[in-house]
VEXMIRO-56792 format. One record per residue: residue number from 1; residue in three letters; x, y, z of N, C-alpha, C, O, CB in turn. Coordinates in pm, whole numbers. Glycine has a CB too. Layout:
% residues N
+-------+------+--------+--------+--------+--------+--------+--------+--------+--------+--------+--------+--------+--------+--------+--------+--------+
| torke | guke |    n.X |    n.Y |    n.Z |   ca.X |   ca.Y |   ca.Z |    c.X |    c.Y |    c.Z |    o.X |    o.Y |    o.Z |   cb.X |   cb.Y |   cb.Z |
+-------+------+--------+--------+--------+--------+--------+--------+--------+--------+--------+--------+--------+--------+--------+--------+--------+
|   NUM |  ala |      X |      Y |      Z |      X |      Y |      Z |      X |      Y |      Z |      X |      Y |      Z |      X |      Y |      Z |
...
+-------+------+--------+--------+--------+--------+--------+--------+--------+--------+--------+--------+--------+--------+--------+--------+--------+
***
This chain:
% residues 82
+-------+------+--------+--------+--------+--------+--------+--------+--------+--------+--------+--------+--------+--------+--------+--------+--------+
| torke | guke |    n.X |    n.Y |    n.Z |   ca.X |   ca.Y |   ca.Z |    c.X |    c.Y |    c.Z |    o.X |    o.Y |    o.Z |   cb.X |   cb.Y |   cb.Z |
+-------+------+--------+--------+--------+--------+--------+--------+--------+--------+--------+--------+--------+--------+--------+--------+--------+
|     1 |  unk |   -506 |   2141 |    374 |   -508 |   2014 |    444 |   -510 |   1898 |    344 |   -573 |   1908 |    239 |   -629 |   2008 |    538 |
|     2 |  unk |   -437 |   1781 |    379 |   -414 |   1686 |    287 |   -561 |   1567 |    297 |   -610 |   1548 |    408 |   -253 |   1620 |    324 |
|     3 |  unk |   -589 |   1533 |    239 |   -670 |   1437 |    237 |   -591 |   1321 |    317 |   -470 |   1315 |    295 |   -713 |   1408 |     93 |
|     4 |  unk |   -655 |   1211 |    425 |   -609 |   1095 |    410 |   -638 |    972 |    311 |   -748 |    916 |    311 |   -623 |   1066 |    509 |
|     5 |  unk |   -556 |    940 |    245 |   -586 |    809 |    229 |   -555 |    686 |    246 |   -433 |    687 |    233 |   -594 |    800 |    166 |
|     6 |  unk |   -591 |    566 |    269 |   -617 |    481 |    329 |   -449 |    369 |    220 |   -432 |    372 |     98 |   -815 |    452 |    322 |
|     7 |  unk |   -397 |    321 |    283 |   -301 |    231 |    212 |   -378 |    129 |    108 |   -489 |     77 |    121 |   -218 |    145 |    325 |
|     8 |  unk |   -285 |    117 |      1 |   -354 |      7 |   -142 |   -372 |   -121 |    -31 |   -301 |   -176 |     54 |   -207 |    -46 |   -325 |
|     9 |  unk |   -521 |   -135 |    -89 |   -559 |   -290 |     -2 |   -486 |   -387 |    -52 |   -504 |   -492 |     11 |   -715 |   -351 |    -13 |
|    10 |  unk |   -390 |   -398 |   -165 |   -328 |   -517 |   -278 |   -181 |   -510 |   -219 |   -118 |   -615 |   -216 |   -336 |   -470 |   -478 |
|    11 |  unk |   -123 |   -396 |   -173 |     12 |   -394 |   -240 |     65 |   -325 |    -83 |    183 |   -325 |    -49 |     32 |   -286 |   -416 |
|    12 |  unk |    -27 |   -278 |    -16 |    -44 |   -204 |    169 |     66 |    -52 |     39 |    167 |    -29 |    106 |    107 |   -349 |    408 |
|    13 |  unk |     73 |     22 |    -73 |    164 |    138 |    -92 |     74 |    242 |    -60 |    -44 |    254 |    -28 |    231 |    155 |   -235 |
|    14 |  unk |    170 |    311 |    -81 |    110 |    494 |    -78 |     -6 |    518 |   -200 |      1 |    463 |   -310 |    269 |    629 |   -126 |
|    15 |  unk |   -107 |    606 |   -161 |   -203 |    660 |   -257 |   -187 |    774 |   -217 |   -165 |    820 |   -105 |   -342 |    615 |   -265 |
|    16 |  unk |   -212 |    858 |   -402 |   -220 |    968 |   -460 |   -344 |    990 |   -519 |   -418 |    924 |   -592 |   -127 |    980 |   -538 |
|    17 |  unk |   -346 |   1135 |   -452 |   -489 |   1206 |   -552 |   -418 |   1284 |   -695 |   -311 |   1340 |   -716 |   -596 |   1363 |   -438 |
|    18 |  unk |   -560 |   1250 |   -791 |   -400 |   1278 |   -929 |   -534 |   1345 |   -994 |   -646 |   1297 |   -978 |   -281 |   1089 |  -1057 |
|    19 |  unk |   -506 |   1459 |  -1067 |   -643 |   1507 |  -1152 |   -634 |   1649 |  -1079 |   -579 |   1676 |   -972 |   -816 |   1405 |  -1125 |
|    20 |  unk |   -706 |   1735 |  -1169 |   -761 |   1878 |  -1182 |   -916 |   1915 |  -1208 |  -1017 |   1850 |  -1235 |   -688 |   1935 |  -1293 |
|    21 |  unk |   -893 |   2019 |  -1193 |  -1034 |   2075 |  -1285 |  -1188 |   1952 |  -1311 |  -1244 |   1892 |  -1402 |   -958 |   2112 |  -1473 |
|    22 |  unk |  -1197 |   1975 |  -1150 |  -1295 |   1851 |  -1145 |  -1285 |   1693 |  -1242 |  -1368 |   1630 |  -1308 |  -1431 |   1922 |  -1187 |
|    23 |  unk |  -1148 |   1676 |  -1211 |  -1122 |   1524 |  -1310 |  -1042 |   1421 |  -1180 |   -924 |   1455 |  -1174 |   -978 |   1560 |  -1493 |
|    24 |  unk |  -1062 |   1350 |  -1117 |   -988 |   1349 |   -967 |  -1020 |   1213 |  -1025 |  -1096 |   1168 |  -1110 |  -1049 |   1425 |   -791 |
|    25 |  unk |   -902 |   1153 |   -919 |   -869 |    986 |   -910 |   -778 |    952 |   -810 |   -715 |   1032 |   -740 |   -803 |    924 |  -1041 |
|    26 |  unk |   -775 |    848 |   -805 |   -656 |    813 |   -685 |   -588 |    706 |   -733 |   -658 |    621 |   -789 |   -708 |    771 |   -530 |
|    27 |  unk |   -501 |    692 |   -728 |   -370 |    604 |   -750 |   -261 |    576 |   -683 |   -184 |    669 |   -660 |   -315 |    635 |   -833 |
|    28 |  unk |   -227 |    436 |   -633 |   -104 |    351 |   -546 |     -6 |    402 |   -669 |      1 |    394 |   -791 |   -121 |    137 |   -516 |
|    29 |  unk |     74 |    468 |   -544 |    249 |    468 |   -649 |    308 |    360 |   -656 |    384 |    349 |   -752 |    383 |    555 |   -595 |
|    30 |  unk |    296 |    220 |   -547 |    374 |    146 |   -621 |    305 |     53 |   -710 |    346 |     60 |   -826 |    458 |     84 |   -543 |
|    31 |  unk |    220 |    -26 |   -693 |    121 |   -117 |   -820 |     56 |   -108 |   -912 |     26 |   -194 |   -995 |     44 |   -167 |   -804 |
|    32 |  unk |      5 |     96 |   -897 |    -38 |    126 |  -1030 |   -217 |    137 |  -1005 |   -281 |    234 |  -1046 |     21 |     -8 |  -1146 |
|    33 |  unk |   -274 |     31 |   -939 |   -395 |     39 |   -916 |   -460 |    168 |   -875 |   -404 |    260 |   -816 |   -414 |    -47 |   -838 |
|    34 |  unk |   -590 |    163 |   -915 |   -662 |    294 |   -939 |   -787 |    260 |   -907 |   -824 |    147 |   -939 |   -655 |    355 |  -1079 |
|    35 |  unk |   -886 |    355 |   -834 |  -1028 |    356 |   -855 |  -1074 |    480 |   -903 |  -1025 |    591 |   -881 |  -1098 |    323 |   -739 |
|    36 |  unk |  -1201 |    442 |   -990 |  -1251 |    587 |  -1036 |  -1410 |    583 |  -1006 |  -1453 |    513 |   -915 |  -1218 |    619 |  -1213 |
|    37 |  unk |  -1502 |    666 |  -1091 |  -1665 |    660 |  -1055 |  -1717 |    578 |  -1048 |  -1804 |    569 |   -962 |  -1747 |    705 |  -1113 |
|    38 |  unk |  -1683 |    433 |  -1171 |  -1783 |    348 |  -1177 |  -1719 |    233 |  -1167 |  -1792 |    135 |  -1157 |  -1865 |    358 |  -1284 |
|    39 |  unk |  -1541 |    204 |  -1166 |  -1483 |     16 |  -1135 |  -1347 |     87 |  -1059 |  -1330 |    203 |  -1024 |  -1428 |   -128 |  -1330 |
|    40 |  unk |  -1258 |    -33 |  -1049 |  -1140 |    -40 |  -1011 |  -1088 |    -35 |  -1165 |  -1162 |    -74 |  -1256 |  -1108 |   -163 |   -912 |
|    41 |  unk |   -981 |      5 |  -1186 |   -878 |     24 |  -1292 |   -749 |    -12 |  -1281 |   -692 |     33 |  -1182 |   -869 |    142 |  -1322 |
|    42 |  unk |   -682 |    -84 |  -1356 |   -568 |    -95 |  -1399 |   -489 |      9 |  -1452 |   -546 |     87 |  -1528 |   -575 |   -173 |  -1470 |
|    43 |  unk |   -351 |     29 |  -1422 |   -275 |    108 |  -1452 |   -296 |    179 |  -1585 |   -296 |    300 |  -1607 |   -172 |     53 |  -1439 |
|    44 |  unk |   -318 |     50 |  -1690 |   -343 |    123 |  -1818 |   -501 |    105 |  -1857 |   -520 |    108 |  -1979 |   -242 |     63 |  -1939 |
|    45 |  unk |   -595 |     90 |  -1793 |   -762 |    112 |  -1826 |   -784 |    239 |  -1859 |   -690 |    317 |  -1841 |   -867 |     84 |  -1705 |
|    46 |  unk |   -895 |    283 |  -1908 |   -963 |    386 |  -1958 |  -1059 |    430 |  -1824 |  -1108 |    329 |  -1775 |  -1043 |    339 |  -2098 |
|    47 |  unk |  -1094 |    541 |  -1761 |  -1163 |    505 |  -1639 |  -1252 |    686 |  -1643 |  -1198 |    784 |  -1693 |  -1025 |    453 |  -1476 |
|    48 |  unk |  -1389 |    688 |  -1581 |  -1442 |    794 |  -1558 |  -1394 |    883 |  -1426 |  -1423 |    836 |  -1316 |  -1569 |    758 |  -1559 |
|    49 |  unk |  -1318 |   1014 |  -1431 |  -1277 |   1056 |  -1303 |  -1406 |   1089 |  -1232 |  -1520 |   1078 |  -1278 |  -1176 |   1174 |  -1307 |
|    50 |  unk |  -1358 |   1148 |  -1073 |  -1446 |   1198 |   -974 |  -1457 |   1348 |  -1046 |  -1373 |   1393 |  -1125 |  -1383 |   1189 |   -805 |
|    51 |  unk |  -1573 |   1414 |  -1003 |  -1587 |   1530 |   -949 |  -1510 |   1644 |   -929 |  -1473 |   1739 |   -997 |  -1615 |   1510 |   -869 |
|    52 |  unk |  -1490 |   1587 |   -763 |  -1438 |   1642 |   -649 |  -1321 |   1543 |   -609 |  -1320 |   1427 |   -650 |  -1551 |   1661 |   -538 |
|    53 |  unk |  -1210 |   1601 |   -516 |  -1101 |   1518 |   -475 |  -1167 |   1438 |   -371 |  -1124 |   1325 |   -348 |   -971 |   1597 |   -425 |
|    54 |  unk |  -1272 |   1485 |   -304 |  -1362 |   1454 |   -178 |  -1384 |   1301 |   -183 |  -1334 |   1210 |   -117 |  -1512 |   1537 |   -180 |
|    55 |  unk |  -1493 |   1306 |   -302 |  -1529 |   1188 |   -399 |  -1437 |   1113 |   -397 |  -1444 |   1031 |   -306 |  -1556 |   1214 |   -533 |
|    56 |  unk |  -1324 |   1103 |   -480 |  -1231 |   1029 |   -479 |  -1159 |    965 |   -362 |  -1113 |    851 |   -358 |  -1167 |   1086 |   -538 |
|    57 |  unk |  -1158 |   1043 |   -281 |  -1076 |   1009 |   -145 |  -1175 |    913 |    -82 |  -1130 |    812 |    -29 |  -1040 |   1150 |    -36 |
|    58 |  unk |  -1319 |    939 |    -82 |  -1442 |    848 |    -34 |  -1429 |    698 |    -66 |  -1416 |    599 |      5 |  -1579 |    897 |   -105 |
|    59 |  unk |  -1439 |    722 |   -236 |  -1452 |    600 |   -259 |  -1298 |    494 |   -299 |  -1309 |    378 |   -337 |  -1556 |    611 |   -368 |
|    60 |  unk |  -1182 |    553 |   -283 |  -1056 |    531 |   -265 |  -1075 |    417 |    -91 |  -1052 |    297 |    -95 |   -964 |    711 |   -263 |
|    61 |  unk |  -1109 |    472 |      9 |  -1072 |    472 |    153 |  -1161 |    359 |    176 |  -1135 |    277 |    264 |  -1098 |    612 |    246 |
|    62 |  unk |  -1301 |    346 |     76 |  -1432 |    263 |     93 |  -1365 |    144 |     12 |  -1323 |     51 |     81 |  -1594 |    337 |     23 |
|    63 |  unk |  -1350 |    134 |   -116 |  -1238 |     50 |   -180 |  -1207 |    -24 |    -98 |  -1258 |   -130 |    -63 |  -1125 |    106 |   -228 |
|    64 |  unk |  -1108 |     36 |    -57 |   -980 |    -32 |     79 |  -1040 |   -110 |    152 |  -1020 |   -231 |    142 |   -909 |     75 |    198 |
|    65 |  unk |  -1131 |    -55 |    247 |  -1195 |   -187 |    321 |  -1270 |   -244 |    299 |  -1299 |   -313 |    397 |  -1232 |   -190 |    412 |
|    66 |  unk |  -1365 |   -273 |    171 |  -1375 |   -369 |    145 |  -1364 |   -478 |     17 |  -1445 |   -553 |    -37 |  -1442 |   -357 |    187 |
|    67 |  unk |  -1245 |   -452 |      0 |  -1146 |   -539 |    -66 |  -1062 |   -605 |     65 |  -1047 |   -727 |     57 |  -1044 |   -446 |   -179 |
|    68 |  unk |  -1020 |   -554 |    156 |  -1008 |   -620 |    274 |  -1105 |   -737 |    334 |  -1076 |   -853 |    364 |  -1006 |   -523 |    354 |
|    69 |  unk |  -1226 |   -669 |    342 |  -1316 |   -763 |    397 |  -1372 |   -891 |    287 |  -1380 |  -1002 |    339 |  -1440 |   -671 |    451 |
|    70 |  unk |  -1409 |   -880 |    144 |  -1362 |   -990 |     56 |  -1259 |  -1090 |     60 |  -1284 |  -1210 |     68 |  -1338 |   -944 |    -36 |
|    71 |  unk |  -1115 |  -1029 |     55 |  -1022 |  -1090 |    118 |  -1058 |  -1221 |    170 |  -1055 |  -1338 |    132 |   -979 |  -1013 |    209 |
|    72 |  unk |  -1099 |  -1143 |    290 |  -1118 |  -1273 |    416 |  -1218 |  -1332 |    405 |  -1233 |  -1440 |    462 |  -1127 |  -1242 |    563 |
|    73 |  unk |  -1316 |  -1274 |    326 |  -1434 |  -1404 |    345 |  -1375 |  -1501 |    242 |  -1388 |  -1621 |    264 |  -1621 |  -1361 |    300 |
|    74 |  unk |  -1300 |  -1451 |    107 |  -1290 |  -1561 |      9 |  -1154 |  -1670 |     97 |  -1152 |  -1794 |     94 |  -1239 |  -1481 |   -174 |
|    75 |  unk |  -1070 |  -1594 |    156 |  -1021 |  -1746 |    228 |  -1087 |  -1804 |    329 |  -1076 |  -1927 |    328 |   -893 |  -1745 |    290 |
|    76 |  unk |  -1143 |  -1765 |    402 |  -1271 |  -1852 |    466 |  -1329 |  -1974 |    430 |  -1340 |  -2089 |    472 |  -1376 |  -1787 |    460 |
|    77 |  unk |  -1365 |  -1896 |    327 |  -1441 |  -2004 |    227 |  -1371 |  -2115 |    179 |  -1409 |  -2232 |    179 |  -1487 |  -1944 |    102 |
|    78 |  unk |  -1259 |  -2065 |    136 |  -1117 |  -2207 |     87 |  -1114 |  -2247 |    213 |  -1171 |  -2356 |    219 |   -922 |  -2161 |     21 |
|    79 |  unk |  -1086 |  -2220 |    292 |  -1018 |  -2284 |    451 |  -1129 |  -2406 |    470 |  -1108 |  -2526 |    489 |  -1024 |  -2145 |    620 |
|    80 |  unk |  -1281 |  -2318 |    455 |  -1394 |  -2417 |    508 |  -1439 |  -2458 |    412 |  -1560 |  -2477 |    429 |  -1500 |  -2374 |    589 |
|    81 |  unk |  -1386 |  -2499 |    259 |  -1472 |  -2562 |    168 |  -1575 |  -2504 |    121 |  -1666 |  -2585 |    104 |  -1513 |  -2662 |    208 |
|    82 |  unk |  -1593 |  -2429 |    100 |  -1733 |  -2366 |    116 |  -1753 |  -2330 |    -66 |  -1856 |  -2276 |   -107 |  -1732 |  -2200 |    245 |
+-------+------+--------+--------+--------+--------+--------+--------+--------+--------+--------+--------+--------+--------+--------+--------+--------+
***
């Protein structure tokens, strides 16, 4: 069974689970962006993998929404001066 994951909150592309032998990550095929154990990563960062693919898919899907929900509060905030 495939894991779902959740579309890049940046770019709405496809994510991939990428890694073995308890070294797991997830990565948008088209922008490159990545999350791993401890930040968000850039295509070319240095980054600590997951575990488990589990892990990864967790905090991949958790990512997503809320970088979504940032999103909107930071234009909020422009809209209302804030």
């Amino acid at each position: 069974m495939r894991e779902q994951l959740k579309p890049c909150p940046f770019c709405k592309g496809v994510a991939d689970i990428k890694g073995d032998n308890g070294k797991y990550y997830v990565q948008c095929r088209r922008c490159g962006v990545s999350v791993d154990d401890e930040r968000l990563s850039d295509a070319t960062g240095s980054f600590e993998p997951f575990a488990t693919k589990g892990e990864a898919v967790n905090a991949w899907n958790n990512f997503a929404e809320q970088e979504v929900a940032d999103a909107i509060a930071a234009w909020n905030r422009r809209v209302n001066n804030d």
